[in-house]
DSSP file (Angstrom, degrees, kcal/mol; ACC not computed):
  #  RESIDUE AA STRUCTURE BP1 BP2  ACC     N-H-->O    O-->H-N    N-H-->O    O-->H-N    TCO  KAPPA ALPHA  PHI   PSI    X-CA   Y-CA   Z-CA
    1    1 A X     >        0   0    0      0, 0.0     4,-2.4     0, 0.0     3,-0.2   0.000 360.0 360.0 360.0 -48.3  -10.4   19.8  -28.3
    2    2 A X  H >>  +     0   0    0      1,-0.3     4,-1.1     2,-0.2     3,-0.9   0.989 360.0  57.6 -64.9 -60.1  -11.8   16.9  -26.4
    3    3 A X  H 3> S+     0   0    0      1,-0.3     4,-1.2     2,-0.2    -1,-0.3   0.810 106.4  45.1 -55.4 -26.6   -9.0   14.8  -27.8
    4    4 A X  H 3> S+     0   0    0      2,-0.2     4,-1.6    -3,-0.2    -1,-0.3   0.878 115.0  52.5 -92.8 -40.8   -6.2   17.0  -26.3
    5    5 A X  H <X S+     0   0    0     -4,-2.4     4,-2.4    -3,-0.9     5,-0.2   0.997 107.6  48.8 -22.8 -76.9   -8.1   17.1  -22.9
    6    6 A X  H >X S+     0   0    0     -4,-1.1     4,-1.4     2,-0.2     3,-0.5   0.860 114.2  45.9 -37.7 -70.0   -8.3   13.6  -22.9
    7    7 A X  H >X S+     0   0    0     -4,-1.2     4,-1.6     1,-0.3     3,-1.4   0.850 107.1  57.9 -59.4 -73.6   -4.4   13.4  -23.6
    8    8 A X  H 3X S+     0   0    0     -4,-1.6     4,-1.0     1,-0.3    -1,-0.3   0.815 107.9  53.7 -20.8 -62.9   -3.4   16.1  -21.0
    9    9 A X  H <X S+     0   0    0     -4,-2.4     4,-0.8    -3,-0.5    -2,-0.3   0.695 108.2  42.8 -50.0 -32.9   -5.1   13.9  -18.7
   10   10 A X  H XX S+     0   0    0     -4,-1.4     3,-2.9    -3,-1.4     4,-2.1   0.994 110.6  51.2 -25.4-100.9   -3.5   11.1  -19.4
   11   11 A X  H 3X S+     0   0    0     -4,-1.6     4,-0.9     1,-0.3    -2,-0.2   0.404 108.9  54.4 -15.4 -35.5   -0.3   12.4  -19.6
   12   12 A X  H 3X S+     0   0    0     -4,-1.0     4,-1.2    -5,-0.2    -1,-0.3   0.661 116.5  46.2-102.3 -36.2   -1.1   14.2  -15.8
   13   13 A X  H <X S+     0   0    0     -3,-2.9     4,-3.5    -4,-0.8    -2,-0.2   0.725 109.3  45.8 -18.2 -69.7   -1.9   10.4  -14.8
   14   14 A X  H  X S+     0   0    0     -4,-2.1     4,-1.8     2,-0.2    -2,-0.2   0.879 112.4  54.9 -80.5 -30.2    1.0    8.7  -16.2
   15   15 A X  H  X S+     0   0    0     -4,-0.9     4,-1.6    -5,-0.2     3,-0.4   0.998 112.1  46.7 -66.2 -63.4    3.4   11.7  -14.5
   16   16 A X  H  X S+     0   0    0     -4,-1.2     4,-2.6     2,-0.2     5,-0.4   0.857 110.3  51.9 -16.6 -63.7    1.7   10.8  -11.0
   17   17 A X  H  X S+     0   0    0     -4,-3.5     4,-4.2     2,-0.2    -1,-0.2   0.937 113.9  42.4 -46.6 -46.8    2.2    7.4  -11.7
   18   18 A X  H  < S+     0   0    0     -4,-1.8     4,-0.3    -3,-0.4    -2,-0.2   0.981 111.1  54.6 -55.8 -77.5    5.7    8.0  -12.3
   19   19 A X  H  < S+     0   0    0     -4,-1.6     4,-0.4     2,-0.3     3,-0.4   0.621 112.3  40.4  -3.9 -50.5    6.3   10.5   -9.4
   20   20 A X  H >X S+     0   0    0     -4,-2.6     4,-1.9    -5,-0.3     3,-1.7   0.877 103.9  66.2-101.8 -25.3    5.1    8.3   -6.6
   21   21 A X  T 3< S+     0   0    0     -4,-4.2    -2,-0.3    -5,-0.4    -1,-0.2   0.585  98.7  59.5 -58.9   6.8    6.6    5.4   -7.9
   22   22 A X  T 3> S+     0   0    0     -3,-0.4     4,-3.6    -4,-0.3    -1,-0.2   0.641  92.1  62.1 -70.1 -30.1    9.6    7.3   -7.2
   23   23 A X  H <> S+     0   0    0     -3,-1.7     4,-2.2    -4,-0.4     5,-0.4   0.937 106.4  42.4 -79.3 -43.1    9.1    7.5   -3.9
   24   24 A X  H  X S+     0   0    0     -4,-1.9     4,-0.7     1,-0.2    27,-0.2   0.731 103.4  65.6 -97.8  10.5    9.2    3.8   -3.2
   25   25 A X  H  > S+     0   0    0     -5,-0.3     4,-2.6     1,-0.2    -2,-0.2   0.879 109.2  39.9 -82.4 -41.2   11.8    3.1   -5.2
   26   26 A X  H  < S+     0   0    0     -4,-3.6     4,-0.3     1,-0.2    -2,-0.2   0.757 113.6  45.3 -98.4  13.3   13.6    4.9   -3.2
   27   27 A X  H >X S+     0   0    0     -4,-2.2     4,-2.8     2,-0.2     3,-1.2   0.861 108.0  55.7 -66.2 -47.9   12.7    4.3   -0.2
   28   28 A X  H 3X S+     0   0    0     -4,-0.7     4,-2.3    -5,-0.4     5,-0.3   0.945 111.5  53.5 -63.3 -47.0   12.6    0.7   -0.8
   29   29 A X  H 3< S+     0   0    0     -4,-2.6    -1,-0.2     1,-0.2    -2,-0.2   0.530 105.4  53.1 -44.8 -21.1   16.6    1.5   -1.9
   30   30 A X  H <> S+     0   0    0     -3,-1.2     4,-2.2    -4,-0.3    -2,-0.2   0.728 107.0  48.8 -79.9 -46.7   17.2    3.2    1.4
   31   31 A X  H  X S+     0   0    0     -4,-2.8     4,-0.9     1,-0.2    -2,-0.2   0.926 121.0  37.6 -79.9 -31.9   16.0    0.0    3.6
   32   32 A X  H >X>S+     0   0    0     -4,-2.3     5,-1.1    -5,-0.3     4,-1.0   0.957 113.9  57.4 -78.5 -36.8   18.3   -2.6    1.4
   33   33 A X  H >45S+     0   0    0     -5,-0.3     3,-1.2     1,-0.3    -1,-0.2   0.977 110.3  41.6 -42.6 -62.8   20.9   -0.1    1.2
   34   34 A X  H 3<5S+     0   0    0     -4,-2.2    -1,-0.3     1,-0.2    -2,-0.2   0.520 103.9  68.2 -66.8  -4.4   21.0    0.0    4.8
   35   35 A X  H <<5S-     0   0    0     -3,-0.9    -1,-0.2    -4,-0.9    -2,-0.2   0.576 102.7-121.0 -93.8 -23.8   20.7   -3.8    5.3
   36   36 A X  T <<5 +     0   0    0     -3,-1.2     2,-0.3    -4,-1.0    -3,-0.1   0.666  67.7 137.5  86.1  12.6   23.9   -4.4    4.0
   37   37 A X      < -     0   0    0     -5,-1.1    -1,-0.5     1,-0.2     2,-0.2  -0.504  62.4-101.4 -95.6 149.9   22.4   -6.7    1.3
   38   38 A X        -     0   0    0     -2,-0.3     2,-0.7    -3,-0.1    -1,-0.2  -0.492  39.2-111.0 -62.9 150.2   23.6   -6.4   -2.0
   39   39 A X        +     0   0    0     -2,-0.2     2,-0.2    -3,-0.1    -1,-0.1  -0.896  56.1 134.4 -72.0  93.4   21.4   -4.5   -4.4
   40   40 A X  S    S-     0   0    0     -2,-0.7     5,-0.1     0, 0.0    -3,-0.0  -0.717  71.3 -95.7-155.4 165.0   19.9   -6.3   -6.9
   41   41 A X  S >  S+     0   0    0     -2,-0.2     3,-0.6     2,-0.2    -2,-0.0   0.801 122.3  55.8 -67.7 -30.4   16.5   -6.6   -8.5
   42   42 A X  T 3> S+     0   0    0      1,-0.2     4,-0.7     2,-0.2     3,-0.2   0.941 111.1  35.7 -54.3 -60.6   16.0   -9.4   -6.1
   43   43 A X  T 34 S+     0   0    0      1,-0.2     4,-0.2     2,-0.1    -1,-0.2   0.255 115.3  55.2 -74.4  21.9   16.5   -7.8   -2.8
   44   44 A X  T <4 S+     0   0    0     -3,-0.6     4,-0.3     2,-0.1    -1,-0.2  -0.039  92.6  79.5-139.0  18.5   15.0   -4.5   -4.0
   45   45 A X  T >> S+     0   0    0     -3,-0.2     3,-2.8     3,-0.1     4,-0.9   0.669  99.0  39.2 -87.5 -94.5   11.6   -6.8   -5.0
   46   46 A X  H 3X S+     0   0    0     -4,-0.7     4,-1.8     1,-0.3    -2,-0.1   0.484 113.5  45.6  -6.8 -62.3   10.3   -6.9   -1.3
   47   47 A X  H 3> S+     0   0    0     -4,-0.2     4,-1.4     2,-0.2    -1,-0.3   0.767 114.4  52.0 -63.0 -45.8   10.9   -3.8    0.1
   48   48 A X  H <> S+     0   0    0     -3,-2.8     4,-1.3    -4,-0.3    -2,-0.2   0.999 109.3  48.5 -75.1 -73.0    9.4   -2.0   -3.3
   49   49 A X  H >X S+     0   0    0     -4,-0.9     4,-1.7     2,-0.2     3,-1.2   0.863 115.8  49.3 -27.8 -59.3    6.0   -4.1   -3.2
   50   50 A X  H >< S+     0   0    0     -4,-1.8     3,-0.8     1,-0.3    -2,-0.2   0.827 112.3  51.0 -37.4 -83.1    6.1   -2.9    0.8
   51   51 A X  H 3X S+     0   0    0     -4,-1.4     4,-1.6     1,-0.3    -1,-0.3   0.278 102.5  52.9  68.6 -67.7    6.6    0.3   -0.4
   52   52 A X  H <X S+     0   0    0     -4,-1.3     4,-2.4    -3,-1.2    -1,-0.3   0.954 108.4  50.8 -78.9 -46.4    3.9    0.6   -2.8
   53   53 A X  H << S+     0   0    0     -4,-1.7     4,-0.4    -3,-0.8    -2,-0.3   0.527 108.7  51.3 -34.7 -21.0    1.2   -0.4   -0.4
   54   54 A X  H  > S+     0   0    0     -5,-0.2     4,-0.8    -3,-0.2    -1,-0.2   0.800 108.5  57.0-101.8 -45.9    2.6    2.3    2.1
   55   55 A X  H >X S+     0   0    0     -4,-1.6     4,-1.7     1,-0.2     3,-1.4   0.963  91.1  82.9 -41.0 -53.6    2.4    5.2   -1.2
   56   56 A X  H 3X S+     0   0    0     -4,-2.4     4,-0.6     1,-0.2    -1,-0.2   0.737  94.8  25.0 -59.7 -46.8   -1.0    4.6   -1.6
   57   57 A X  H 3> S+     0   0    0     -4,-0.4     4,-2.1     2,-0.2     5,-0.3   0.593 117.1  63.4 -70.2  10.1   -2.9    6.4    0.7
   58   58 A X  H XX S+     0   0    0     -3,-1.4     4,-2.9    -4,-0.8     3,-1.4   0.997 105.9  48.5 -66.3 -78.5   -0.2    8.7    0.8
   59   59 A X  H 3X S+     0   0    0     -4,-1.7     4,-1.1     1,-0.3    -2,-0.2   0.386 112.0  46.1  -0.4 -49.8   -1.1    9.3   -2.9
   60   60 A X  H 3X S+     0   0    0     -4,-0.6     4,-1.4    -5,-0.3    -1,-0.3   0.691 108.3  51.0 -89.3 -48.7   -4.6    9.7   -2.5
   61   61 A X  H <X S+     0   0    0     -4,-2.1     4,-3.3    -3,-1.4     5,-0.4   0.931 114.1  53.6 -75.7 -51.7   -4.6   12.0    0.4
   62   62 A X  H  X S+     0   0    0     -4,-2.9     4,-1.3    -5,-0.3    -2,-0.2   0.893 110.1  40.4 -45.4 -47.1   -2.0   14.1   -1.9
   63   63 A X  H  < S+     0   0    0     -4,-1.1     5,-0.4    -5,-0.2    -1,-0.2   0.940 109.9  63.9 -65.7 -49.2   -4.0   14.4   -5.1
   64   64 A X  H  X S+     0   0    0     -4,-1.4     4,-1.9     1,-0.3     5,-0.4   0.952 114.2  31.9 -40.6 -60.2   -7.0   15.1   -3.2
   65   65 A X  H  X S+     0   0    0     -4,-3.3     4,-1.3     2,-0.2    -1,-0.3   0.697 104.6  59.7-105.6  10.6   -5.7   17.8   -2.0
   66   66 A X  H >X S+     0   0    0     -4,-1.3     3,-2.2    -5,-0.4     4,-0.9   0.773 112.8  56.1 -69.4 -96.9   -3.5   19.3   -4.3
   67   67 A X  H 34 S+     0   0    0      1,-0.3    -2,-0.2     2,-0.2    -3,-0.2   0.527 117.4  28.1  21.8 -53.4   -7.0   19.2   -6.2
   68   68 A X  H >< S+     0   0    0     -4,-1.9     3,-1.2    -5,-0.4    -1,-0.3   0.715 104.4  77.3-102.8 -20.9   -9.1   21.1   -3.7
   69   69 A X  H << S+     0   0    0     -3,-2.2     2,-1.8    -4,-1.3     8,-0.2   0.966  98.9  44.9 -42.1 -42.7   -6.3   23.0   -2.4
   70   70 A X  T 3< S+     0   0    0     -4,-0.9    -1,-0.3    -5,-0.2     2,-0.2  -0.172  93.8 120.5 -82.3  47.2   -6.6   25.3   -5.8
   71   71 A X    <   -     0   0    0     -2,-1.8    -3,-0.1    -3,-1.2    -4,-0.0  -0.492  69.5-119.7-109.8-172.2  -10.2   25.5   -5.4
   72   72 A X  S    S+     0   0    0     -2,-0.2     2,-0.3     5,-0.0    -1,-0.1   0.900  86.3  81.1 -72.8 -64.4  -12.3   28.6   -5.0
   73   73 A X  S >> S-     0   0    0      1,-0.1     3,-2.3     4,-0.0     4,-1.9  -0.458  70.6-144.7 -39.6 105.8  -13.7   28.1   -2.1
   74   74 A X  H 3> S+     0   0    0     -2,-0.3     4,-1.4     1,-0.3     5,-0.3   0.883 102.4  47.6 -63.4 -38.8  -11.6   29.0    1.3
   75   75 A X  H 3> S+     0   0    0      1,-0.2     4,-0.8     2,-0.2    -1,-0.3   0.690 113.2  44.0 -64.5 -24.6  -13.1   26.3    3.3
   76   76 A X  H <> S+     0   0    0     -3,-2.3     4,-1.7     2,-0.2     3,-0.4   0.939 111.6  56.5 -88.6 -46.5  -12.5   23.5    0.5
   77   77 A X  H >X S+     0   0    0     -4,-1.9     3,-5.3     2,-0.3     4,-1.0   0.820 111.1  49.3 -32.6 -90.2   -8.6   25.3    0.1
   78   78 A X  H 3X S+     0   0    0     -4,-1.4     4,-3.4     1,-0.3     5,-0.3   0.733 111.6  44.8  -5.4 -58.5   -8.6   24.4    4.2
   79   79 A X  H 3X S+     0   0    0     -4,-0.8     4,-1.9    -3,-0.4     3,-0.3   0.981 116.7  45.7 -75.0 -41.0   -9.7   20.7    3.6
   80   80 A X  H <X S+     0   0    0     -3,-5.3     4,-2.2    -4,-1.7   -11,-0.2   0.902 114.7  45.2 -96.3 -37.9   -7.1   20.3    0.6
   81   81 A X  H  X S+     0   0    0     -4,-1.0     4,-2.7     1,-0.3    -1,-0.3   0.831 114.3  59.6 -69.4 -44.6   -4.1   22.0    2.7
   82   82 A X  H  X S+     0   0    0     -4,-3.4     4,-2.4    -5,-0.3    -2,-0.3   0.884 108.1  37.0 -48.0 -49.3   -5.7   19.5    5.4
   83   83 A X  H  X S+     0   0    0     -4,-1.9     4,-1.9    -5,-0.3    -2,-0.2   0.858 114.4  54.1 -89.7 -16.8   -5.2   16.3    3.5
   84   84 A X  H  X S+     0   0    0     -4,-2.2     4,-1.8    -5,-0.2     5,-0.2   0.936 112.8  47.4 -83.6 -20.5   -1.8   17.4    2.0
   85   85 A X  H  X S+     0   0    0     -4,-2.7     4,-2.8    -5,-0.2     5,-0.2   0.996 119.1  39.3 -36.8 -73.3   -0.8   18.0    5.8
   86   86 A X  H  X S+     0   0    0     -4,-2.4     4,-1.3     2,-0.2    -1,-0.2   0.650 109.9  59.8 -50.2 -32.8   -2.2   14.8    6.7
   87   87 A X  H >X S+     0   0    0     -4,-1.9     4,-1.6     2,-0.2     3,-0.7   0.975 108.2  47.2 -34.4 -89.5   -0.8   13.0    3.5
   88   88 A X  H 3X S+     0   0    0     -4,-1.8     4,-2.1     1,-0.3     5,-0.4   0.884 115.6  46.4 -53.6 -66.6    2.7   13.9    4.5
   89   89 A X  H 3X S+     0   0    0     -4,-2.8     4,-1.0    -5,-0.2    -1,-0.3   0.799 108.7  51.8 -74.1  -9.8    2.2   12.7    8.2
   90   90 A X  H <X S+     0   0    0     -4,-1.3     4,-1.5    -3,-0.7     3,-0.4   0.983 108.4  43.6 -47.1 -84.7    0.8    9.9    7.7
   91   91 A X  H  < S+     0   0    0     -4,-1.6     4,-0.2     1,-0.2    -2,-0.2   0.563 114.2  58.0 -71.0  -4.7    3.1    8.3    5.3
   92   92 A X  H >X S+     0   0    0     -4,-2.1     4,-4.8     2,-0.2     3,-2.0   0.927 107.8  50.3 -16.6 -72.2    6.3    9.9    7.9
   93   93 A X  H 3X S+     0   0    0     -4,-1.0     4,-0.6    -3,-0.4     5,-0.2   0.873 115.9  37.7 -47.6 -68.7    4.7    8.0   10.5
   94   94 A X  H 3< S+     0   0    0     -4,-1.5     4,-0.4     1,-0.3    -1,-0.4   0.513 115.3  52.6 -66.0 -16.1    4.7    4.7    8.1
   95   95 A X  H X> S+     0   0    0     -3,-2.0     4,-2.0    -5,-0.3     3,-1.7   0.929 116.7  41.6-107.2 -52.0    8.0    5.3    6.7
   96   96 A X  H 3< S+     0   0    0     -4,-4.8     4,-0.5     1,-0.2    -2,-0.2   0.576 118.1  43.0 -67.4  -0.8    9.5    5.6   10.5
   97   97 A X  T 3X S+     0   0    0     -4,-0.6     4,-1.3    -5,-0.3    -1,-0.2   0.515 113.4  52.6-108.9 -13.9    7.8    3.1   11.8
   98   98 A X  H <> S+     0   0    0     -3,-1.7     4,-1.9    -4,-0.4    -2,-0.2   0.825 109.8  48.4 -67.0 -58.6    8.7    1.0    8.5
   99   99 A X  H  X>S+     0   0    0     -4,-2.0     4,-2.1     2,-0.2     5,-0.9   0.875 112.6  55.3 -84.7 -42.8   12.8    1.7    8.8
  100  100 A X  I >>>S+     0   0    0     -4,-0.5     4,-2.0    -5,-0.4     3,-1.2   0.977 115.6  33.7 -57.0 -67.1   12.4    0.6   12.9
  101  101 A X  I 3<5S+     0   0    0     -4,-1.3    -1,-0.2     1,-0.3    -2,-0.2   0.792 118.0  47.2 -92.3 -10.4   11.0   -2.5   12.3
  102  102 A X  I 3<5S+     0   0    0     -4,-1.9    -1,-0.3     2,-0.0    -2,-0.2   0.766 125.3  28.9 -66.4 -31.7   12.4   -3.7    9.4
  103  103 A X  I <<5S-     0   0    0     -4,-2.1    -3,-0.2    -3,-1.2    -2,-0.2   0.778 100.7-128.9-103.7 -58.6   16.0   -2.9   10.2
  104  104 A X  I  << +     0   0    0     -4,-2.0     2,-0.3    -5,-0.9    -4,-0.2   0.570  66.1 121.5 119.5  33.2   15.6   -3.3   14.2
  105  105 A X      < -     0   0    0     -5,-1.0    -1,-0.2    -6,-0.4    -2,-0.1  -0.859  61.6 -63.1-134.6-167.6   17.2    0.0   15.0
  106  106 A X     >  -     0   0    0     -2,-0.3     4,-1.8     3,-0.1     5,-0.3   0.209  39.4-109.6 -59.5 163.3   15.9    3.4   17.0
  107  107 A X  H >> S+     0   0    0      2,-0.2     4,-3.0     3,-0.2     3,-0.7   0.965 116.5  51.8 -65.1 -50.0   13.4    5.7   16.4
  108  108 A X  H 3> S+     0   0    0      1,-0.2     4,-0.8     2,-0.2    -1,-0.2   0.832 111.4  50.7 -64.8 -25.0   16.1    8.7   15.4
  109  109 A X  H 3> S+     0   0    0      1,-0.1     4,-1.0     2,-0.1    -1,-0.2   0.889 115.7  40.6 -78.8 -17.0   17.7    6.4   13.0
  110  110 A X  H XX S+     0   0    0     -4,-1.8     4,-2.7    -3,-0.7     3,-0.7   0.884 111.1  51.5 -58.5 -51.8   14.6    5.7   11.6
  111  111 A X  H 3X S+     0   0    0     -4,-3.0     4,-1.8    -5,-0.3    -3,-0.2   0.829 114.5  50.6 -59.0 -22.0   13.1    9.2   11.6
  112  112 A X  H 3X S+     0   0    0     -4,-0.8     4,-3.1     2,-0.2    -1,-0.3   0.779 113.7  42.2-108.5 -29.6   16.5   10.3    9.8
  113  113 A X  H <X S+     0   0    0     -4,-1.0     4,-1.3    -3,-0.7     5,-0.2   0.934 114.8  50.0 -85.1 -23.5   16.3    7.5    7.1
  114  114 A X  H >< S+     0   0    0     -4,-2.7     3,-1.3     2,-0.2    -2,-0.2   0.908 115.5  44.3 -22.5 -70.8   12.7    8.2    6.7
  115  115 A X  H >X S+     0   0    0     -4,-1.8     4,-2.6     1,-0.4     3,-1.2   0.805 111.5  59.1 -52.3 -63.0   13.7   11.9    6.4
  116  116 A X  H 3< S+     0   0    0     -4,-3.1     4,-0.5     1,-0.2    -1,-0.4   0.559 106.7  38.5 -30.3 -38.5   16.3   10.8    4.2
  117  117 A X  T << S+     0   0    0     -3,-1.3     4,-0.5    -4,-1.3    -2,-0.2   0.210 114.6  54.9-144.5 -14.1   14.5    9.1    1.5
  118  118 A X  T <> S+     0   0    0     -3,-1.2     4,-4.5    -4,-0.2    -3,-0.2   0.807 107.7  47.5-107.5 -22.3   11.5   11.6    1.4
  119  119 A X  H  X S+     0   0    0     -4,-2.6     4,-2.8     1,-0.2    -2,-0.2   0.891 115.3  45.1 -54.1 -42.1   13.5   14.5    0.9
  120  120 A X  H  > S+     0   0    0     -4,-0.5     4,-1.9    -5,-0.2    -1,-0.2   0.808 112.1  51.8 -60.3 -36.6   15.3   12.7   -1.7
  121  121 A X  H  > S+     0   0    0     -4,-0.5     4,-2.8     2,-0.2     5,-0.2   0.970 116.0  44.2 -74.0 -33.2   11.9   11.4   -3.3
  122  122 A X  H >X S+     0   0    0     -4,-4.5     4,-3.4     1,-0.3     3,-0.5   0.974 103.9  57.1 -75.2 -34.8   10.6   15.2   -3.3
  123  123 A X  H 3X S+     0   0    0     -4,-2.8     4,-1.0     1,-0.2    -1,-0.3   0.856 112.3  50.8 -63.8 -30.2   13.7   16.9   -4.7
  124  124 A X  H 3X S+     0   0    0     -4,-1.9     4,-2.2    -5,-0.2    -1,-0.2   0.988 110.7  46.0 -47.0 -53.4   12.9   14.1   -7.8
  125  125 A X  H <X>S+     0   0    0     -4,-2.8     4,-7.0    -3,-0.5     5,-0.6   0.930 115.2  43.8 -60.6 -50.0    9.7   15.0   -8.1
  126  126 A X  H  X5S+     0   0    0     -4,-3.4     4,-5.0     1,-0.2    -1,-0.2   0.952 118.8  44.3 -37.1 -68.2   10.4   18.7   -8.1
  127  127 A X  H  X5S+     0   0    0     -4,-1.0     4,-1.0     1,-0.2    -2,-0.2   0.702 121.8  39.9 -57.4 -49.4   13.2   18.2  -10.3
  128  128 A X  H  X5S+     0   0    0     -4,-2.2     4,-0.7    -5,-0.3    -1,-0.2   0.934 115.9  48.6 -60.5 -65.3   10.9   15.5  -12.8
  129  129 A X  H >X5S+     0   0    0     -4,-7.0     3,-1.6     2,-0.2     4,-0.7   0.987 102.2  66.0 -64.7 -46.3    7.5   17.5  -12.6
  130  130 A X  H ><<S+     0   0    0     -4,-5.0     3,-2.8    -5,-0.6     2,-0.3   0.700  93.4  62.8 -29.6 -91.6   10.0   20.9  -13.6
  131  131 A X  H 3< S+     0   0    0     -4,-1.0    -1,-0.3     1,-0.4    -2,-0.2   0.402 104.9  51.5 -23.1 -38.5   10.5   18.8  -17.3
  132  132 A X  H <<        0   0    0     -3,-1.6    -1,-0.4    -4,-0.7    -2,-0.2   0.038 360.0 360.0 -98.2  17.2    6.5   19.3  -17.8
  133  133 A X    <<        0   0    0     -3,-2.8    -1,-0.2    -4,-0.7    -2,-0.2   0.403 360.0 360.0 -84.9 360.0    5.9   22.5  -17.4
């Protein structure tokens, strides 16, 4: 029994990993895309490293509260519904603020590839986390 715990957890670990590295792969695919650079493992190094730094507390605020969201307690539910709120605007903020200065163009073309690229990252996830259930 512990050994299939253990494993589930893993497994719930290594999908996470997977899952948010999604997110800055494509993001990071979105800013080169848009840059008018070729696509390559080269140009798509930079942007992905950026990328992952930007995920992490994103990441963090997200587990946290998917985690308390399902809790018992109404008040801890609040705080977990609180950080996945916050989660989600937070890393917006970073992703539009990301697409401006890196490409050099407006805040609505930012906000829309932002928008772009997280919509895309959640329909993955959906679409990825489905296969484990």
């Amino acid at each position: 029994m512990r050994q299939h715990e253990s494993s589930s957890s893993l497994s719930r670990y290594m999908l996470r990993l997977v899952l948010f590295s999604s997110f800055a792969l494509v993001l990071a695919t979105r800013k080169v895309h848009r840059s008018s650079i070729d696509l390559d493992r080269d140009s798509l190094k930079g942007p992905f490293y950026a990328q992952c730094y930007a995920i992490s507390p994103f990441a963090l605020l997200f587990s946290g509260g998917v985690s308390t969201a399902g809790h018992s307690h109404p008040y801890v539910q609040v705080a977990g519904v609180f950080a996945l709120l916050s989660g989600f605007l937070f890393y917006g903020v970073v992703q539009i603020r990301w697409f401006r200065q890196e490409l050099d163009q407006s805040f609505l073309r930012s906000f829309t590839d932002a928008s772009i690229g997280i919509i895309v990252s959640v329909a993955i996830t959906l679409g990825i986390s489905a296969l484990f259930r």
